[in-house]
C-alpha positions in Angstrom: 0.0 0.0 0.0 1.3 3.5 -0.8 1.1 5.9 1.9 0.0 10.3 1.6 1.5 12.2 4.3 -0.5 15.5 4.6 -1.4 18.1 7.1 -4.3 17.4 9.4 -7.4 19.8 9.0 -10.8 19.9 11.0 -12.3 17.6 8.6 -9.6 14.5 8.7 -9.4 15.4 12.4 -13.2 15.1 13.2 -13.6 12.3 11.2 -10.9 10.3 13.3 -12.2 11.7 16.7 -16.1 10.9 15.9 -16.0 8.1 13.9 -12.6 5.7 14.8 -13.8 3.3 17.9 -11.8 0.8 18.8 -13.1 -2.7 19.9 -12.6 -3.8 23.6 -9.8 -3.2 25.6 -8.8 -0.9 22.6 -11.1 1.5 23.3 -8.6 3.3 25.2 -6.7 4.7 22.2 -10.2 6.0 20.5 -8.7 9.8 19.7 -12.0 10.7 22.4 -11.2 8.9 25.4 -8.5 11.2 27.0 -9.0 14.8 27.4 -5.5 15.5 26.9 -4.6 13.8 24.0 -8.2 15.2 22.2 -6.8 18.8 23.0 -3.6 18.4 21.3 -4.9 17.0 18.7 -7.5 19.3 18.0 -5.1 22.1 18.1 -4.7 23.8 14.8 -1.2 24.7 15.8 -0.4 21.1 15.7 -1.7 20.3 11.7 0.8 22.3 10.0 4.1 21.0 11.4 3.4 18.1 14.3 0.0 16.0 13.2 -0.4 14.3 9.7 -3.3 12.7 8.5 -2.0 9.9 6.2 -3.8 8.6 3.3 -3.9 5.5 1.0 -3.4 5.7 -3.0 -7.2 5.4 -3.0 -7.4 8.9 -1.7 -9.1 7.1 2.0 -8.1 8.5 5.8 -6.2 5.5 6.8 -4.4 7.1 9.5 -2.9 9.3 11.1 0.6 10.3 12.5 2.2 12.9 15.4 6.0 13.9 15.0 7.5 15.6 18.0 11.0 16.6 19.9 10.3 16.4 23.7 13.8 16.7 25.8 16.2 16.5 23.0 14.0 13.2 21.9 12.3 12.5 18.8 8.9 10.7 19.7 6.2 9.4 16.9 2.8 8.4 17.6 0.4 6.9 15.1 -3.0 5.6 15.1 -4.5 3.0 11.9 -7.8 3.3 11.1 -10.1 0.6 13.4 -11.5 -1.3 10.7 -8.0 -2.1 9.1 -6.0 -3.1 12.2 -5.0 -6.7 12.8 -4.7 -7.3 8.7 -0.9 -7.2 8.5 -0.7 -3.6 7.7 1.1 -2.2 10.9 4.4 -3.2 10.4 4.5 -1.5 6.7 2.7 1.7 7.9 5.0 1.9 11.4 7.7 1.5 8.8 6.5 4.2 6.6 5.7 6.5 9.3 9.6 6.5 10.2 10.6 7.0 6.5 8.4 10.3 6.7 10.1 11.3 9.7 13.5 10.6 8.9 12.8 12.4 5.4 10.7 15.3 6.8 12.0 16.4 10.2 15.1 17.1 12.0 15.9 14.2 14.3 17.9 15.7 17.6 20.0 12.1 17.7 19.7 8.7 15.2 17.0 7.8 17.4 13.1 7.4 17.2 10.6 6.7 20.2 7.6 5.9 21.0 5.3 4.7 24.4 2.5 2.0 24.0 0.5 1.1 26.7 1.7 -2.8 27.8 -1.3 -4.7 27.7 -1.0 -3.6 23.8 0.6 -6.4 22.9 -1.0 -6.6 19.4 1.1 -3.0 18.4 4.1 -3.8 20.6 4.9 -6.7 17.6 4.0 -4.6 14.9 6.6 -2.4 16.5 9.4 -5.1 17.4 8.9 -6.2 13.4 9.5 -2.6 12.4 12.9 -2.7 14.3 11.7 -0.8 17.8 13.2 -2.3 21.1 12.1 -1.9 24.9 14.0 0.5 26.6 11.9 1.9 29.5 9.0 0.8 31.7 6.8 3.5 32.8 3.5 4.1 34.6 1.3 7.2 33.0 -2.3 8.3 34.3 -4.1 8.4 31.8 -8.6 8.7 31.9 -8.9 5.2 33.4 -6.7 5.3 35.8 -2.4 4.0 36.5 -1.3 2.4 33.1 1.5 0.7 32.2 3.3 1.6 29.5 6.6 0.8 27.4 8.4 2.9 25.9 10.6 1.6 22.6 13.0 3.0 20.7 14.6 2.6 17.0 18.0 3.0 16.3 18.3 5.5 12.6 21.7 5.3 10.4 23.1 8.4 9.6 
């Protein structure tokens, strides 16, 4: 599949916040369930340089993707559509995601991170396939209380 890389705007943005649920225990990454995370998205600041709404060759919102430096550290987050997850697509779209970044921003050191909650053991293979490893445990508060998390890392050649 061929990925689009574009700046989010209030329609790709609503559609992913009102219409992407995820199933069960998932749930917790729907774009609506913490406060926090809704507000940065949301925030036009964010769609020019930080948020991208990523597309398929058939012109269809297929995801989405957040590059950011936080303490001299690169971080990506990403979210696939609901409907399309667990099809063998993450590794390829994890794996584009970092091509954009690598080609698009200014990395701060030949590294890129990113946090997962544990118990998403689903993504934490898609990430280990797309050459992430483990580096830190941490616990965040998030909407429904402690979570653990994971945070991974991926090492970039200059």
């Amino acid at each position: 599949m061929k990925y689009i890389f574009t700046p989010m705007n209030e329609k790709y943005a609503s559609d992913i916040v009102y219409n992407w649920h995820y199933d069960d225990i998932y749930s917790f990454y729907d774009m609506s369930a913490d406060e926090d995370d809704l507000k940065i998205f949301m925030d036009i600041k964010n769609w020019q340089n930080i948020i991208r709404a990523v597309f398929n060759e058939n012109d269809e919102l297929v995801g989405w993707a957040s590059f950011y430096t936080e303490d001299d550290e690169f971080w990506l987050s990403l979210g696939l559509r609901p409907d399309l997850t667990g099809q063998g697509l993450g590794e390829e779209f994890v794996s584009e995601c970092v091509r954009y970044a690598i080609s698009h921003y200014k990395l701060t050191k030949n590294t890129i991170k990113l946090a997962i909650a544990l118990f998403n053991q689903r993504a934490i293979k898609v990430y280990q396939r797309a050459g992430f490893k483990e580096i830190n445990k941490t616990i965040r508060n998030t909407p429904i209380g402690p979570v653990d998390f994971i945070e991974m890392e991926k090492h970039i050649a200059n």
